[in-house]
BAKEKE-310859 format. One record per residue (C-alpha): residue in three letters; chain; x, y, z. Coordinates in steps of 0.1 Angstrom, whole numbers, plus 2048, in hexadecimal, padded with zeros to 3 digits. Example, Ala and Ser with C-alpha at 12.3 -4.5 7.8 and 13.67 -1.06 7.14 Angstrom:
2
+-----+----+-----+-----+-----+
|  aa | ch |   u |   v |   w |
+-----+----+-----+-----+-----+
| ALA |  A | 87B | 7D3 | 84E |
| SER |  A | 889 | 7F5 | 847 |
+-----+----+-----+-----+-----+
END
This chain:
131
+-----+----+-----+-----+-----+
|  aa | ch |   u |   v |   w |
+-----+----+-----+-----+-----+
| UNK |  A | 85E | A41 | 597 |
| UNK |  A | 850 | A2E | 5B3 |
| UNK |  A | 82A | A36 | 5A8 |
| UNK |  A | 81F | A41 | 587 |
| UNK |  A | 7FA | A4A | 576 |
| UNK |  A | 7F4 | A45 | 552 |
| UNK |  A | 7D5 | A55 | 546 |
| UNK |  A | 7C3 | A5A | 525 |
| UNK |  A | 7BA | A7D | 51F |
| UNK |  A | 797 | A7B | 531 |
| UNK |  A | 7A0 | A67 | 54A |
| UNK |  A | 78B | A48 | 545 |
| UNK |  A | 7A5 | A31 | 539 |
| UNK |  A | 7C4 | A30 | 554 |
| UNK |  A | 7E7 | A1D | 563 |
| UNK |  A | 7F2 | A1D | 582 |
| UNK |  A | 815 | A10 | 586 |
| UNK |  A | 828 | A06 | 5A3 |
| UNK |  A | 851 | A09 | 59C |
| UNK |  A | 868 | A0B | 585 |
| UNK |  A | 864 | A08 | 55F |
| UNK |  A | 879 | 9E9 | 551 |
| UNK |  A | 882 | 9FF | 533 |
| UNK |  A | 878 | A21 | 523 |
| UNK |  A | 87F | A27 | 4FF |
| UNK |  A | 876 | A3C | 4E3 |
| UNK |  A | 871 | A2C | 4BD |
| UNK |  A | 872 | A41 | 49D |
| UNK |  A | 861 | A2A | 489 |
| UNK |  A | 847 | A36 | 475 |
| UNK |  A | 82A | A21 | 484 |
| UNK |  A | 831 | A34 | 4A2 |
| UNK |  A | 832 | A50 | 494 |
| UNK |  A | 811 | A4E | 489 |
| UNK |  A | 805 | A40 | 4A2 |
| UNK |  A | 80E | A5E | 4BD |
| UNK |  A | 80C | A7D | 4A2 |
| UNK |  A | 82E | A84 | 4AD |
| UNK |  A | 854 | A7F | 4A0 |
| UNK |  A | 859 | A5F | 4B4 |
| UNK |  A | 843 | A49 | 4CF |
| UNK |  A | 84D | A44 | 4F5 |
| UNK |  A | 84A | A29 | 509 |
| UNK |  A | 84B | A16 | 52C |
| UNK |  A | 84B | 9F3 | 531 |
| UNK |  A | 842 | 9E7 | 550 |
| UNK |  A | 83A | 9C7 | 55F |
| UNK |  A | 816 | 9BD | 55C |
| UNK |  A | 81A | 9B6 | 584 |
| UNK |  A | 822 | 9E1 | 583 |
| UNK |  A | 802 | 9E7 | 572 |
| UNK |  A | 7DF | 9EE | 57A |
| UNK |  A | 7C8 | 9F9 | 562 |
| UNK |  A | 7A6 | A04 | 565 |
| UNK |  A | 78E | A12 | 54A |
| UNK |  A | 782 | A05 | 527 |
| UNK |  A | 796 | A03 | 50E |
| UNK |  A | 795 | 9FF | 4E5 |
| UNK |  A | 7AE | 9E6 | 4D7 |
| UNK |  A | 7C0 | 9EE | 4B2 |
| UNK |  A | 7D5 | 9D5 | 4AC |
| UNK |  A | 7F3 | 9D8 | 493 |
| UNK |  A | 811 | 9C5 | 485 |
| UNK |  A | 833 | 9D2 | 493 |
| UNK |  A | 851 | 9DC | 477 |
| UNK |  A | 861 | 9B5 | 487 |
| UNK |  A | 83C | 9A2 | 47E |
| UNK |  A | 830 | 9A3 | 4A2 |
| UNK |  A | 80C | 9AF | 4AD |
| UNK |  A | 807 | 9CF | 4C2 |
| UNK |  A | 7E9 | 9D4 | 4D4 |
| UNK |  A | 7E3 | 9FB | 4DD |
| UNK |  A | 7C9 | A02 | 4F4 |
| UNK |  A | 7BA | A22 | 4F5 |
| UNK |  A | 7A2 | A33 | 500 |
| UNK |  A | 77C | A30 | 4ED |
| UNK |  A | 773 | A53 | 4F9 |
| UNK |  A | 791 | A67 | 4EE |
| UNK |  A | 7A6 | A4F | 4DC |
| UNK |  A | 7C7 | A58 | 4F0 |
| UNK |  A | 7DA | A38 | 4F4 |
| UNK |  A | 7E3 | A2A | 519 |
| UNK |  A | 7F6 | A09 | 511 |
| UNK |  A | 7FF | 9EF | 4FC |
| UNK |  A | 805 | 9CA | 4F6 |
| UNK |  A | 825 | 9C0 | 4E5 |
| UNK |  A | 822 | 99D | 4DA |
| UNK |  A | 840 | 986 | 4E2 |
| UNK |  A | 840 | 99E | 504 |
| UNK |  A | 821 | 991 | 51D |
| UNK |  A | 829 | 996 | 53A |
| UNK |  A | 82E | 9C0 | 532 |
| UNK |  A | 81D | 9D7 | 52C |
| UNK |  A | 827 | 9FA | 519 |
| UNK |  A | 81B | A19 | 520 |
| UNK |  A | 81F | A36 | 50E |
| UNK |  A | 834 | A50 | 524 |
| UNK |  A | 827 | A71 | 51C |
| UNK |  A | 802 | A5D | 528 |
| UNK |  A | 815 | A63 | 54D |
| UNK |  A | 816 | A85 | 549 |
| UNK |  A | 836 | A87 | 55D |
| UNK |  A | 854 | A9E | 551 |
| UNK |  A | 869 | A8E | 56E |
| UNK |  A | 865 | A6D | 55B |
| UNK |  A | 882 | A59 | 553 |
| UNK |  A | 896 | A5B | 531 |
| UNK |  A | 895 | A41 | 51A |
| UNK |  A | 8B0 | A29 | 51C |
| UNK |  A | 8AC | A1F | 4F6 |
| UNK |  A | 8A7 | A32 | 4D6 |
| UNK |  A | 89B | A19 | 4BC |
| UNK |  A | 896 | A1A | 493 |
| UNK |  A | 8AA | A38 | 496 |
| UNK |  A | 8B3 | A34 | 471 |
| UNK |  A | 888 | A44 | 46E |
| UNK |  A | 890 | A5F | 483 |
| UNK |  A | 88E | A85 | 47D |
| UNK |  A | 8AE | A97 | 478 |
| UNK |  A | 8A9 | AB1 | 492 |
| UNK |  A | 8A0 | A92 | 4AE |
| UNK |  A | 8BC | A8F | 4C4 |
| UNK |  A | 8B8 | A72 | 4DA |
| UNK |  A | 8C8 | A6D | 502 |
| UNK |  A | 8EE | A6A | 4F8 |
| UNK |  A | 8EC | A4F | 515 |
| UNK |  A | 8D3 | A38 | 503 |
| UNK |  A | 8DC | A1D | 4EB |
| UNK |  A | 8DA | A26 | 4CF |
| UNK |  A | 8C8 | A0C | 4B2 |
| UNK |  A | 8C3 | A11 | 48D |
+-----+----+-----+-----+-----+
END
């Protein structure tokens, strides 16, 4: 991935990022799991310096399994969200993969609060692997 485009579902809320993600990793917990509708959540962090972002966004904030804040921006029109804020974590930015659109995406490299996931979830044999 030299260039990538985030997008909301309408459109109005974007990313455009130039190079490579500094990790991609999917999290079981069940925050995520709420969050995304789906078994586990999926993310890129990039450098802020990869990111440009364009569009309005809604903020919810909320407090991570560790005690640190996430901010989730997403979209005030359709509610999809496009990135987020870990605190401890300023200068990246982490965007939800499947908000690329990309099947040609790279796999995550970590699989965390795997001790949450489903049974029938069977992470990269590649990535690490943390409970």
């Amino acid at each position: 991935m030299t260039q990538g485009f985030a997008s909301c579902s309408c459109g109005q809320l974007t990313a455009t990022v130039t190079g490579e993600p500094v990790r991609v990793s999917i999290c079981h917990c069940l925050a995520c799991q709420r969050r995304t509708g789906s078994v586990f959540g999926q993310q890129a962090r990039f450098l802020r310096t990869q990111v440009v972002l364009s569009g309005a966004s809604t903020v919810y904030v909320r407090v991570a399994d560790e005690g640190a804040l996430i901010r989730f921006h997403f979209c005030p029109t359709c509610g999809a969200t496009v990135y987020y804020e870990p605190q401890g974590l300023e200068e990246y930015l982490a965007i939800p993969v499947g908000a690329f659109a990309d099947p040609a995406f790279p796999a995550p490299q970590f699989s965390v609060y795997e001790e949450r996931m489903h049974s029938w979830v069977i992470p990269p044999a590649a990535a690490e692997h943390i409970p």
